[in-house]
C-alpha positions in Angstrom: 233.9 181.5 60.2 234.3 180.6 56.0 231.1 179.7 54.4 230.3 178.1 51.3 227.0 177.9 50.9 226.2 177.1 47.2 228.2 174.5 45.1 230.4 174.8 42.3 228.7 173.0 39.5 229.7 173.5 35.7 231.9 176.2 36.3 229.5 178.3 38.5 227.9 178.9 41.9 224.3 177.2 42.0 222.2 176.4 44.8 222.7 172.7 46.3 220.1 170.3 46.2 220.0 170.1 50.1 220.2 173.6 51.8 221.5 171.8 55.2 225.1 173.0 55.5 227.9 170.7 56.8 229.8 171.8 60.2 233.5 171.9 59.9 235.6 171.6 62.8 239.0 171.9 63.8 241.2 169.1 64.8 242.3 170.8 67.0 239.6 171.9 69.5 236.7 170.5 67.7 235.2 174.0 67.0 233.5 174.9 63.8 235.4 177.0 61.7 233.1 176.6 58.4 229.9 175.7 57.3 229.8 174.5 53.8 226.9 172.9 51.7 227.5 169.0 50.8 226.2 167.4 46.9 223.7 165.0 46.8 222.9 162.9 44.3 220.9 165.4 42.5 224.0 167.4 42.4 226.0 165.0 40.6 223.2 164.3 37.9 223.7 168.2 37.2 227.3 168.4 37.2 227.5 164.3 35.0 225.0 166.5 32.8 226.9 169.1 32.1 230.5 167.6 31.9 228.6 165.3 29.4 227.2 168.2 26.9 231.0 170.3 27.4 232.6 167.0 26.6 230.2 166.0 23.6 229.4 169.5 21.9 231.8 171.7 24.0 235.1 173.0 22.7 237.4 172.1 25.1 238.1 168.7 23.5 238.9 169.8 20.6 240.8 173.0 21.7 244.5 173.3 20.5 246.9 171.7 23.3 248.9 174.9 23.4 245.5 176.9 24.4 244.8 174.3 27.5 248.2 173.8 28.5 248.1 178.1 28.8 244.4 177.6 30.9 246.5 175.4 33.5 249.5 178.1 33.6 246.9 180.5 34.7 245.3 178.3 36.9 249.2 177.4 38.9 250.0 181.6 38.4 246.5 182.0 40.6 247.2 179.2 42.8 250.4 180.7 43.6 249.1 184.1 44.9 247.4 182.2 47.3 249.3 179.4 48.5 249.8 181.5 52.0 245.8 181.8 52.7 245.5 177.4 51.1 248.0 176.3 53.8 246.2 177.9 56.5 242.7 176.4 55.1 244.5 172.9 55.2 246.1 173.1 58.3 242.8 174.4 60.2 241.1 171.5 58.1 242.9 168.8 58.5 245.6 169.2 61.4 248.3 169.4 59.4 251.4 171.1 60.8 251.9 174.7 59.0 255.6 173.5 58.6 254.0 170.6 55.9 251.5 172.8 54.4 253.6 175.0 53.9 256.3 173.4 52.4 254.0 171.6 50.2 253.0 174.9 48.2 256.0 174.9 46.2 255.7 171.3 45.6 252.6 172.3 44.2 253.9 174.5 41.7 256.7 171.6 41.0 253.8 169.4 40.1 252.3 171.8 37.7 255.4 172.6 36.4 255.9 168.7 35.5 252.7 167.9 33.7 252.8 171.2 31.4 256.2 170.2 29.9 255.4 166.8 29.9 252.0 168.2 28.3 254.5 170.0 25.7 256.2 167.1 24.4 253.5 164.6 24.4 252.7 162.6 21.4 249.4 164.2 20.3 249.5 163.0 16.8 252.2 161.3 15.5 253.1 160.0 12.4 253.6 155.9 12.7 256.7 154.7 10.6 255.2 151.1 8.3 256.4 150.0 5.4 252.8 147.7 5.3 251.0 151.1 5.3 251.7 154.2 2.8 250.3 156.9 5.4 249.2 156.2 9.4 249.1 158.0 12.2 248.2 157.6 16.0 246.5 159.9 17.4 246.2 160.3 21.9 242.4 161.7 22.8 240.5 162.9 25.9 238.8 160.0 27.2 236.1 161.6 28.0 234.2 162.8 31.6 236.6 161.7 34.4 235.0 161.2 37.9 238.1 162.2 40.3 237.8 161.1 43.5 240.6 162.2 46.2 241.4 161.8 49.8 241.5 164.7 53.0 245.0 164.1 53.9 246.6 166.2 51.3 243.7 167.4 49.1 245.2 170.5 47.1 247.8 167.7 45.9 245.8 165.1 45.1 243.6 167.4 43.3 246.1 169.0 41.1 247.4 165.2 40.7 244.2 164.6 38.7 242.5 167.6 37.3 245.7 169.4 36.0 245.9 166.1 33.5 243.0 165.5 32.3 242.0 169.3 31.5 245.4 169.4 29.5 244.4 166.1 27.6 240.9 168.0 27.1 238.8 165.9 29.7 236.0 167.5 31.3 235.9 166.8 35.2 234.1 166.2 38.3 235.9 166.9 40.9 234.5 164.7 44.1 236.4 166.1 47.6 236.2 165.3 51.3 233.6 166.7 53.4 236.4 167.7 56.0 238.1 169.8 52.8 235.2 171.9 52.0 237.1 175.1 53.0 240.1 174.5 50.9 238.1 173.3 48.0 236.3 175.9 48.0 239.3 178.3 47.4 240.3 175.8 44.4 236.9 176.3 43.3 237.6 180.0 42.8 240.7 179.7 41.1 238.9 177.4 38.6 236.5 179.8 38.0 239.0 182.5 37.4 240.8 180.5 34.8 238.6 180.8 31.5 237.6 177.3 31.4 234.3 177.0 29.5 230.9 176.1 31.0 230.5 172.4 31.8 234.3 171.8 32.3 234.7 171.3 35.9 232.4 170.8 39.0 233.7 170.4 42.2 231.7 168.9 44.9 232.3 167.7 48.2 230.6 164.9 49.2 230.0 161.9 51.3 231.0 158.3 50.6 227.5 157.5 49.3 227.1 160.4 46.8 231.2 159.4 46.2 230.1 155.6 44.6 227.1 157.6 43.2 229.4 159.3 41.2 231.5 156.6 40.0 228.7 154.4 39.2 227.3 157.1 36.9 226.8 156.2 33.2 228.3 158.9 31.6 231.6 158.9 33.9 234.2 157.2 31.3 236.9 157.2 33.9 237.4 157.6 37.6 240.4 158.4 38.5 240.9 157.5 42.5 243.0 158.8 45.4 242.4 156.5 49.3 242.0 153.2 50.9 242.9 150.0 49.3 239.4 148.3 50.6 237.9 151.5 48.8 239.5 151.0 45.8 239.2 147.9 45.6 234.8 148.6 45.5 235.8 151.3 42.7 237.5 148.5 40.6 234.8 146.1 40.8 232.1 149.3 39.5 234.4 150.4 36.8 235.2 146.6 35.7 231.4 145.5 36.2 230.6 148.7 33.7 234.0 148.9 31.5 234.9 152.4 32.6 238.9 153.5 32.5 240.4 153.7 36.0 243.3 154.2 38.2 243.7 154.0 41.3 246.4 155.6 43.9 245.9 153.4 46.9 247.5 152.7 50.5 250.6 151.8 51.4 252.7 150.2 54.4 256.3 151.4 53.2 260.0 150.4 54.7 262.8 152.3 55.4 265.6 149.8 54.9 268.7 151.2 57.0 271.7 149.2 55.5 274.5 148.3 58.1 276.9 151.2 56.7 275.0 154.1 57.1 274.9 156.8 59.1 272.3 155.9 62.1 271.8 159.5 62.8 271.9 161.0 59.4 269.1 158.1 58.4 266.9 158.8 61.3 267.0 162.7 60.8 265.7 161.8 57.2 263.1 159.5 58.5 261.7 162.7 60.5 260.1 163.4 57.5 260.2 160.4 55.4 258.2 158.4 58.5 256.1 161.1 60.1 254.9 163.9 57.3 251.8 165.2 58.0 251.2 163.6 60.9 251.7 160.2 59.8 248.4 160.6 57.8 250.3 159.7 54.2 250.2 156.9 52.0 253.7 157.1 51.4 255.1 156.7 55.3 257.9 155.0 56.0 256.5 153.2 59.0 258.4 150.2 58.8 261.8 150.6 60.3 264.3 147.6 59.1 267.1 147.8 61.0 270.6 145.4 61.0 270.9 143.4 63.6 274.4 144.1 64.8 272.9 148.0 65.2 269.5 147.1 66.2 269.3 149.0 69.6 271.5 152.0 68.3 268.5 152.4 65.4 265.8 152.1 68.4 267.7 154.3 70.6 267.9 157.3 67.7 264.0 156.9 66.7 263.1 157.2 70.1 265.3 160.1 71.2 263.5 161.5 67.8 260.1 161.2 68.3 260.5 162.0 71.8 261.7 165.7 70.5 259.2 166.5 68.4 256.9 169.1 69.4 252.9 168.0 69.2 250.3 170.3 69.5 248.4 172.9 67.3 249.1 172.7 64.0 249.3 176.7 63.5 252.2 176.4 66.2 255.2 177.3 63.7 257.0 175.3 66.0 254.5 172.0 66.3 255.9 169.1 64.3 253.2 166.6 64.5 249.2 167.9 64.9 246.2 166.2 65.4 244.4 163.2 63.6 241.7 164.5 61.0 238.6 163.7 63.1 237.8 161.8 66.0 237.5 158.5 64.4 241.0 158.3 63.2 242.2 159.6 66.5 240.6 156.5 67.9 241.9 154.3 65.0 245.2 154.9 65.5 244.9 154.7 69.4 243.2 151.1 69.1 246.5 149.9 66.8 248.7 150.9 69.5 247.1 148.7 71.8 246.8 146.2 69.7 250.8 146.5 69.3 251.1 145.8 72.7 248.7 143.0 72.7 250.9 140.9 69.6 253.7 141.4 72.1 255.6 144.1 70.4 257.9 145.8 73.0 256.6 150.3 73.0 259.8 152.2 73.1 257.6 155.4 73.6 254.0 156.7 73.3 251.7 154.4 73.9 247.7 155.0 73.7 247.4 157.8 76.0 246.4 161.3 74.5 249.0 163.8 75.1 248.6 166.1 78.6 247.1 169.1 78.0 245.7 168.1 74.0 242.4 166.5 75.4 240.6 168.5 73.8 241.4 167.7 70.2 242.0 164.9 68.1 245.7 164.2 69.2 247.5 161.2 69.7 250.9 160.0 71.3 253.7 159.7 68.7 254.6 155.7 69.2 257.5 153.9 68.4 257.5 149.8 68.9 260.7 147.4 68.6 260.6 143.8 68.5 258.4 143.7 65.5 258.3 140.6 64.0 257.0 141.6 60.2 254.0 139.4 60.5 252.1 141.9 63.2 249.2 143.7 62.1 251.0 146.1 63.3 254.1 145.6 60.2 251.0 144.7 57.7 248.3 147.6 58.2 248.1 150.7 57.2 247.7 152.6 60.8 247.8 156.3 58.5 248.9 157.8 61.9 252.5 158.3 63.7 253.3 155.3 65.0 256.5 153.2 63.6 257.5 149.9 63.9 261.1 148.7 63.9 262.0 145.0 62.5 265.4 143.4 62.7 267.0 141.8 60.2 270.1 138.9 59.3 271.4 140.2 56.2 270.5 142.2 53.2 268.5 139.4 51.5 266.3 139.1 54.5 266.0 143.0 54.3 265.0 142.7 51.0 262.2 139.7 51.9 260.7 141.7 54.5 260.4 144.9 52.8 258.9 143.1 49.9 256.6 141.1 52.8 253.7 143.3 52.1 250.7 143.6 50.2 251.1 147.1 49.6 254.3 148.5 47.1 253.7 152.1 46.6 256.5 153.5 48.4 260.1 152.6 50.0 263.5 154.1 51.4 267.1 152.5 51.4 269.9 154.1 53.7 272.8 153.8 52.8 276.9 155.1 52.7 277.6 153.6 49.3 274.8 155.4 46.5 275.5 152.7 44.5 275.1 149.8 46.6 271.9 151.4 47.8 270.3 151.6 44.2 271.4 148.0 43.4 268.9 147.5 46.8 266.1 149.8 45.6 266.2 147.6 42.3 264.8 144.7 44.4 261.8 146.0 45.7 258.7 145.4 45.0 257.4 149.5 45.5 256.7 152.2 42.6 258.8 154.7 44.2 262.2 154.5 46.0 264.1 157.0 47.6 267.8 156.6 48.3 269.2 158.6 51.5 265.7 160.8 51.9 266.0 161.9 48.1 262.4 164.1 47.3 260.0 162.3 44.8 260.3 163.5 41.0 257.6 164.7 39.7 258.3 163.9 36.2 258.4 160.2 36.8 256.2 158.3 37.7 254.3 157.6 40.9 251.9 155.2 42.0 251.9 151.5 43.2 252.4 147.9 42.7 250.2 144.9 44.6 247.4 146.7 46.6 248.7 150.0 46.4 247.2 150.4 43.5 246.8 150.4 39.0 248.3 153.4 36.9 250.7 156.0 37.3 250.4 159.5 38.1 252.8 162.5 37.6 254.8 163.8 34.3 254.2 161.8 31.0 253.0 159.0 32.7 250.2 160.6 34.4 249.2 162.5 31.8 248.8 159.2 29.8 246.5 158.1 31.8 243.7 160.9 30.4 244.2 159.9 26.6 242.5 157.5 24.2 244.8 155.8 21.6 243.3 156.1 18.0 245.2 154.4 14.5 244.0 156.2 11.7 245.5 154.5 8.5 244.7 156.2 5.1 
């Protein structure tokens, strides 16, 4: 039993508002593993306060580059010594298979790793070539006090997504977390504090969706930077447009794996084990829509069935479990409700189907699903379901192909299979999507990530995402 009683406000451990502590239970047998307080509103007013006074009078804006961009070194270097003890936390959290947590720890350190160089060449001041004017320079500035605002499914990502960048571009932060990643939060809360930031810097509170728009409708946040739903998102925009505030927005996503007639069935579907069903489905960046030729239409279904059919389900501690439970029991029944609403549009279940798997009825577990004879119009093909359950969709040619992955109102994420590299990136050119991977190729993180459409505005990772933290300023003398 972990227990965080107090809340990390300003840099230190104070008493909550509201001494009532939040239950936190496993997805996998519903037990409570953790108690943890939850911020109220009062909370935020105290962190808002004192992210405002750091930001205004503190030095950490106006601390050399080098000095922060040493401050997040230590803060990856502590990370690091703990990233055994952080994947347990998530998978006992969340449900996430040890195999994903685990594997995402290094990724982790990848992400850091991107930021502080792109952190080390980054325009600070610069020195603007005009022959109109003797002497100007432009000059890149903390915006100011960032509300960040992140998701459950893969919180110590999403968080280092945000904070890392705007502490390097001398932002001070308040970190707003899910109530179901108290535990893990916690332990990032600790490393923060061990990193030499000064007082006011950084707060991190978990919260509820209330106290969430509370935050972001504060009047000293200047930015909110947002990871989750499109339909939240899209309540974020209309705060920080209504009040003028910066924001970007990492959103949801209903991404297609677009298996080109020459390649390699099996080799495609081993990739889509992971490029389809990571962390249980629950990620934005799924390839959940299957386009398959025509002419190999039943060998693709044949392959994704004999794969999903293979994969072990059960408790995510389980070195050997592939897919775990859903978060909670609301998304357990969420996903559960779109597979029988796939078999209500007609959509022909390969395998799964609504039925919790034997022996898992205690915990928030579902039945991998796999459905064929998807026409792309289905709620089914448009929807984020954010759970494992793929659809397949035929198609005539490559131009169709191209139509139906584009058929979307999401664009954050894609896949093309192919034989011919080449051919494949001439493919990926004509999506619609911020990232496309060719053959299960991993995500850079020095490019940029994020979405087009109603996956969402800005960029995160590298150069990019650190630009997203900085003020442009013309000074002319």
């Amino acid at each position: 039993m972990i227990t965080y009683d107090r809340l990390f406000v300003a840099g230190s451990w104070v008493e909550p508002s509201s001494p009532e502590l939040l239950d936190i239970r496993s997805p996998h047998d519903r037990a409570v593993i953790g108690r943890a307080a939850q911020a109220r509103p009062a909370d935020v007013d105290r962190a808002v306060a004192a992210a405002r006074a750091a930001f205004d009078e503190g030095p950490w804006p106006r601390t050399a580059p080098a000095e922060r961009i040493a401050v997040i070194r230590r803060l990856n270097t502590l990370r690091e010594a703990r990233a055994d003890e952080i994947a347990g936390l998530i998978s006992a959290e969340n449900g996430s298979a040890a195999w994903f947590t685990r594997a995402g720890q290094p990724g982790l350190t990848r992400q850091a790793d991107a930021y502080l160089r792109a952190a080390e060449g980054f325009g600070w001041e610069e020195a603007l070539e005009s022959a109109a004017v003797p002497r100007a320079l432009v000059r890149r500035e903390p915006v100011g006090v960032v509300a960040a605002v992140i998701p459950w499914n893969s919180p110590f990502s999403a968080a280092m997504a945000k904070i890392i960048p705007a502490l390097l571009a001398g932002n001070t932060v308040v970190l707003k977390v899910s109530p179901e990643n108290s535990l893990s939060m916690g332990v990032l809360a600790e490393l923060l504090e061990r990193t030499g930031l000064p007082e006011g810097v950084i707060s991190v509170l978990p919260a509820d969706r209330e106290t969430s728009e509370y935050l972001v409708s504060h009047r000293d946040i200047d930015k909110i930077a947002f990871t989750g739903s499109t339909r939240a998102g899209r309540r974020i925009a209309a705060i920080a447009g209504e009040q003028l505030k910066r924001v970007s927005l990492e959103l949801g996503g209903k991404s297609a794996a677009v298996i080109l007639p020459d390649a390699d069935v099996d080799t495609a579907v081993r990739g889509l084990r992971f490029a389809s069903l990571l962390n249980n489905g629950e990620s934005c960046i799924a390839q959940t829509r299957v386009l398959a030729p025509r002419a190999r239409y039943e060998e693709v279904v044949a392959a994704l069935k004999d794969l999903v059919e293979s994969l072990q389900v059960g408790d995510p501690a389980d070195p050997g479990t592939f897919i775990g439970p859903m978060v909670r029991p609301d998304q357990q029944q969420r996903v559960r409700e779109y597979i029988e609403l796939g078999i209500m549009e007609g959509a022909r279940l390969v395998t799964g189907g609504p039925g919790i798997p034997p022996g898992l009825e205690g915990g928030n577990y579902v039945t991998p699903t796999v459905f064929a004879d998807v026409d792309n119009s289905m709620r089914i093909a448009q929807e984020e379901i954010f759970g494992p359950v793929l659809v397949i969709i035929g198609y005539d040619d490559e131009d169709d192909a191209v139509r139906i992955a584009n058929d979307s109102e999401y664009g954050l994420s894609a896949g093309v299979w192919s034989a011919d590299e080449d051919h494949a990136l001439e493919v990926a050119r004509r999506l619609r999507t911020g990232t496309v991977t060719v053959n299960g190729a991993a995500i850079s993180f020095d490019g940029p990530f994020g979405g087009y459409k109603a996956s969402g505005i800005g960029r995160e990772y590298g150069a990019a995402g650190l630009a997203q933290y900085v003020e442009l300023k013309t000074v002319t003398v």
